[in-house]
N, C-alpha and C positions, 0 to 999 in steps of 0.2 A: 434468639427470638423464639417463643414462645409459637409451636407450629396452631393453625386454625381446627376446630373439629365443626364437624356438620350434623352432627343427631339430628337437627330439626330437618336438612336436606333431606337426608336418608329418609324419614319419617313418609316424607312428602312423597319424595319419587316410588315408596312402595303402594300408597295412594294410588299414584300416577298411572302405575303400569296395568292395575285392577282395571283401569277405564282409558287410556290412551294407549293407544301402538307404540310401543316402544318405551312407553314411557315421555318421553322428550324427543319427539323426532327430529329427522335433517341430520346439518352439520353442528347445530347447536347441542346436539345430546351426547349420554356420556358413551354409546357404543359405536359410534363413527371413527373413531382414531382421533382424534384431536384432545382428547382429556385422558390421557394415559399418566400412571394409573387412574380411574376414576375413581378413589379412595380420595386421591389429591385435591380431587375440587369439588365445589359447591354446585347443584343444580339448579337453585331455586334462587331470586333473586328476591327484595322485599322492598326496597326503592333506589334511588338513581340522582347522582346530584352531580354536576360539572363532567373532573374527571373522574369521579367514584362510584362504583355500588355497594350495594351492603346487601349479604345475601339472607336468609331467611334467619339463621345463628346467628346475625349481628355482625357479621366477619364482614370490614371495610376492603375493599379492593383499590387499588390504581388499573382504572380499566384497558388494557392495551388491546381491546378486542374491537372497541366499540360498538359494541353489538352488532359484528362483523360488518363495520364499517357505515350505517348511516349517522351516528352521532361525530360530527366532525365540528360542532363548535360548544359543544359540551352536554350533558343533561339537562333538559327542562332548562334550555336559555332562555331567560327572562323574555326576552325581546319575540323571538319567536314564538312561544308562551304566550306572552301576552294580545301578539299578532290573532292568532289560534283564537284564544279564546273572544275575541272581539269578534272575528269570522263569526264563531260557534254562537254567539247571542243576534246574530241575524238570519242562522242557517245552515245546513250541511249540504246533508241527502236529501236535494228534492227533484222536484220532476225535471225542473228546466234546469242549466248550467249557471254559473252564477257570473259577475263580471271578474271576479278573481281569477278565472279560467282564461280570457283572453290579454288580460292584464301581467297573468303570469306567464303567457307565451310571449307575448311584447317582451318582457323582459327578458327571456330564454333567448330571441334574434337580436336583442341585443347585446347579451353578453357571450352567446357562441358562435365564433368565427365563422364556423360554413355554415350556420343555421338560417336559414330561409323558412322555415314553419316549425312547430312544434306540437305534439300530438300525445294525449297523458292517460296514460294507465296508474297500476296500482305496483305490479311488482318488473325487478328487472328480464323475468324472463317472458312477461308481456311485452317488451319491446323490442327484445331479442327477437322474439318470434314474430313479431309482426314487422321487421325488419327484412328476417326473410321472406315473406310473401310480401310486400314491396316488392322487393326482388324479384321474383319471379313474376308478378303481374306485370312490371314494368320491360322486364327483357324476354318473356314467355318463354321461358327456362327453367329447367326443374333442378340445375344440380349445384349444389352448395361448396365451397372450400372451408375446412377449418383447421385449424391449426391443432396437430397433436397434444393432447392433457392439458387442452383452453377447457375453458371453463364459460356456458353461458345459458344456465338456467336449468328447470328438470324438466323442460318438455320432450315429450318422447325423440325427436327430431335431433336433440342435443345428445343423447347417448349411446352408447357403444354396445355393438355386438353383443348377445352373452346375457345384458342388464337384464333383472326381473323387470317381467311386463313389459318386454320391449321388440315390438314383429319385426321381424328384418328387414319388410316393408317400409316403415318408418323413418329409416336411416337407408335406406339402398339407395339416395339420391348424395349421400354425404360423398366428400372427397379430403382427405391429409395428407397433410406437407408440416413438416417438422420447424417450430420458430428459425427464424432467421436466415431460410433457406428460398432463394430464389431461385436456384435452379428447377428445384421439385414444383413450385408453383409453374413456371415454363414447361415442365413437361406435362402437366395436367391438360395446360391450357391446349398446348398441342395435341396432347391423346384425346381429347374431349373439346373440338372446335365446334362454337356455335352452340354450347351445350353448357355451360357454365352460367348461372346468375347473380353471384355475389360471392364476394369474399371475406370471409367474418374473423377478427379477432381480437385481441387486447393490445390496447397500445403498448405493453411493454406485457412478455411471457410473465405468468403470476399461477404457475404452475405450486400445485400441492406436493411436500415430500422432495423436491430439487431445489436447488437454486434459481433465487427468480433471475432472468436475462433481459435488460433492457436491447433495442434495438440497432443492433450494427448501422456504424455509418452509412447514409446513403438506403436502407434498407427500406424507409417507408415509399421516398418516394422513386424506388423503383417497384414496389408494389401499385404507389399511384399510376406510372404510366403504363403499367402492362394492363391494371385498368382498363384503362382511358379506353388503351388501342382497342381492346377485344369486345369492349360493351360488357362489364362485369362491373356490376355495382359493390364497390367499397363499401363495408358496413365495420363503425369501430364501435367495439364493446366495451361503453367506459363506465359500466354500472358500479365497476368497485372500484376506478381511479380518478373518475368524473369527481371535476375543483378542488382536488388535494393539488393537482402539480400547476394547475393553469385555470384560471376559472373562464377562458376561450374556448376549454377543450385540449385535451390528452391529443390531439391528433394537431392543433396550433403550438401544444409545446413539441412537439418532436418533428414542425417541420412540413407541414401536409395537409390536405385539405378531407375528409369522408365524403363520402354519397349523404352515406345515413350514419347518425351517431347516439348511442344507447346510453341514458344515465339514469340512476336512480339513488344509489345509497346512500351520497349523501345530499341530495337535492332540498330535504325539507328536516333536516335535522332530527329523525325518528317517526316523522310524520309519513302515511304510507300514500307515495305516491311516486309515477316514474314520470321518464320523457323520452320521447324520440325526436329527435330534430331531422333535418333533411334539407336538402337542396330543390329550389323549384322544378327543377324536371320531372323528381318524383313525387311532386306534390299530387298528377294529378291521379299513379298509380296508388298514390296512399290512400287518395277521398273513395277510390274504388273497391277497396278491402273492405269489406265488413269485418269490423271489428271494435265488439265496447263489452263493459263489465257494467255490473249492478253499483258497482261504488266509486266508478271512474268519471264521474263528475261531481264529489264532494270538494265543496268549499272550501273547507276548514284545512284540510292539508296543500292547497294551490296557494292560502293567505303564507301559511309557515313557512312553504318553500319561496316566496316573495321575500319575508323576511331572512329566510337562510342568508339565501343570495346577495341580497343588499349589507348585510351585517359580511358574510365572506367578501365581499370588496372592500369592507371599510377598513375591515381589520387585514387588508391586504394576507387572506390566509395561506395562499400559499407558501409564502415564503416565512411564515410566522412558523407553519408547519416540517417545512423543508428545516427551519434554525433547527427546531424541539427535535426533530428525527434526525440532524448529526449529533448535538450533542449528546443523545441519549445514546447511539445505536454506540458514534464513541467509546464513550464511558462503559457501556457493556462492553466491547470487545478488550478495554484496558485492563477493566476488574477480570474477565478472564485470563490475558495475560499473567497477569497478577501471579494466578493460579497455574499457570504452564496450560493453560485452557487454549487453544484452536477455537475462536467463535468466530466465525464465519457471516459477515451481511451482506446482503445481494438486495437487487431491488431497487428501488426507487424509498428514499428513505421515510416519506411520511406514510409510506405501507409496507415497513420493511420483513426480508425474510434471513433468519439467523439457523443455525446451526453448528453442534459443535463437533470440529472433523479431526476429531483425535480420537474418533470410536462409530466406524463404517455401520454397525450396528445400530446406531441411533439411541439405545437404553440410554448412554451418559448425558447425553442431551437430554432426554424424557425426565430422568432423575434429577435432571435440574433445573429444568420445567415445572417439575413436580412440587420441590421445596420451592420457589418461586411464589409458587400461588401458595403453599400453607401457610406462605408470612406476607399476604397479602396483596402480591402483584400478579394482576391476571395475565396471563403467557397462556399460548396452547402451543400444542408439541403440530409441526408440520402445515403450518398453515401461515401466512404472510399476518403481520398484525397491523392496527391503526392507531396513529397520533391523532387528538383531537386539539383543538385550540383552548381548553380549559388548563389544560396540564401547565403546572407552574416549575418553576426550576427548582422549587425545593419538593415537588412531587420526585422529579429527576434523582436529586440526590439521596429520595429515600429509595428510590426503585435499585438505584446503585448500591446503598447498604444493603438490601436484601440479598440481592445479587452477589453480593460475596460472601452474607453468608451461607447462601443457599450452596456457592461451589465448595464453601468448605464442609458443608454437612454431607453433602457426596462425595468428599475426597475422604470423609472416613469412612463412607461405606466401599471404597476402592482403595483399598491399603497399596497397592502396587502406584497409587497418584500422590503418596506422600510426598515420597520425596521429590517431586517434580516440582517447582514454584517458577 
């Protein structure tokens, strides 16, 4: 295979950088760690269709990023699309809220298990954060639990120690407890009695650079009752799991009920909007929070996410999703086999995390990461990826020919992995 070149990428991102920070910020750009080397991949996208992009060169992709995760029923779905643009010729942005707003909450208490209200923003660390101040209005508590290397937005509040721009102010309310540990949460709760407001994490660890850990038996809902006991509100962060495993909720598939529950990515299938659901008790510390945005009553993305949803029930996605993420994650782990490869999947398989553990170092992984995307399949190095419901099985099998021979284009650049098969 014939590897990808980017001239017009490169062209662009030197562009870029004359007038943006960075160039490409966040986790989407190429100096975060996730496009190593960034020679390998492409910056600039040029349009977007099911499961593919084409980036600014013309180079087609099979997207396994999804654009880290809100396209979950493919690019520009027709039906969603068309929802959208019907919105769009009666309205977006305007003063009042439109009936798509309450129409689209109706639908949220009815299709999420503990949800008794829902309340919409724009992105997921708007709900995250307005999640925890719930929290503390409702229990007049200031101090928060999170779970070590979770993951839940860039508000100052979410980061650690050390971060630029970050007063130690900010975070001197936070408290960690490593996943899957309830005895550490037991001893917080006892070092700090009466003093705790909520508890926040992912429904299953989706840690960067580890292997992701789903939740030990029994472990949510002994979380729920230590809850219960102490007056600590349950907050689950299912912005990047929310309707891949369960369209009830990440916290209905594993067993357990939230306080409050945080979705966004893939809510309205690229459309920018989130949600926070909640139980009546904190309904009425939620109506007490001031909190709204200039664009958090647009139309147009409540119609989309209306059609998401109802299109994810029909085509019953999760488990359409769970099929595509065995047999792909499979097939990659065989075709490395193949190779005398160690590939490694953890996670929950329609957001799966792979690794190959035959080199502690990570490079051999990276380098085949690397050739991965020059032939066309987008992979980033150290970050969990996304199955969308456009992906067909002979996308699968071409992801699979790459895949091999992306290990064999590394195993000549590692002469000590020939003879291994």
């Amino acid at each position: 295979m014939e590897p990808n070149k980017y001239t017009n990428s490169r062209l662009l991102f030197e562009r870029a950088m004359k007038v943006i920070p960075a160039g490409v910020y966040g986790h989407l750009g190429p100096v975060e760690g996730s496009m190593i080397p960034p020679s390998a991949f492409p910056f600039f996208a040029r349009e977007a269709k099911g499961a593919y992009f084409w980036d600014v060169d013309g180079n087609r992709f099979i997207d396994y990023m999804c654009a880290y995760g809100p396209n979950i029923l493919g690019y520009r779905d027709d039906d969603v699309d068309q929802a959208a643009r019907a919105q769009g010729e009666l309205g977006d942005c305007v003063t009042l809220p439109s009936v798509k707003m309450v129409e689209f909450a109706e639908l949220l208490v009815d299709t999420v298990h503990s949800a008794d209200w829902a309340f919409f923003a724009k992105n997921g660390g708007d709900v995250t954060s307005f999640a925890l101040m719930i929290a503390r209005a409702a229990t007049g508590r200031n101090k928060a639990v999170l779970v070590n290397k979770g993951y839940h937005g860039v508000a100052a509040w979410t980061k650690l120690a050390g971060n630029s721009g970050i007063a130690p102010e900010e975070i001197a309310n936070n408290l960690y407890v490593d996943w899957n540990n309830i005895g550490q949460l037991e001893a917080l709760i006892s070092a700090y009695p009466g003093q705790i407001a909520c508890f926040i994490a992912s429904p299953y660890f989706q840690g960067n650079f580890v292997d992701n850990q789903l939740p030990e038996q029994e472990y949510w809902q002994k979380v729920r009752s230590l809850c219960t006991r102490h007056g600590i509100v349950l907050i689950i962060d299912d912005v990047r799991c929310g309707f891949r495993l369960d369209l009830a909720g990440s916290d209905h598939h594993y067993g357990f009920e939230a306080d409050l529950i945080c979705f966004c990515k893939a809510l309205a299938n690229g459309y920018n909007v989130s949600a926070l659901c909640g139980k009546d008790e904190l309904k009425s510390a939620a109506s007490s929070v001031f909190y709204t945005g200039s664009y958090w009553f647009s139309a147009v993305p409540f119609a989309a996410g209306i059609a998401t949803l109802n299109k994810l029930k029909a085509i019953q996605a999760p488990q359409r999703l769970q099929e595509l993420g065995s047999k792909l994650t499979s097939g990659l782990a065989g075709v490395a086999a193949g190779h005398g490869i160690d590939l490694r999947i953890s996670g929950e398989l329609p957001m799966w995390y792979m690794r190959i553990a035959n080199d502690p170092s990570q490079v051999l992984h990276q380098e085949w990461i690397a050739a991965c995307v020059q032939r066309g399949v987008f992979f980033t190095n150290h970050h969990n990826h996304f199955i969308n419901a456009a992906l067909t099985e002979e996308d699968i099998a071409f992801t699979l020919e790459v895949a091999d021979d992306a290990f064999r284009a590394v195993k000549k650049m590692h002469p000590e992995l020939e003879g291994v098969s």
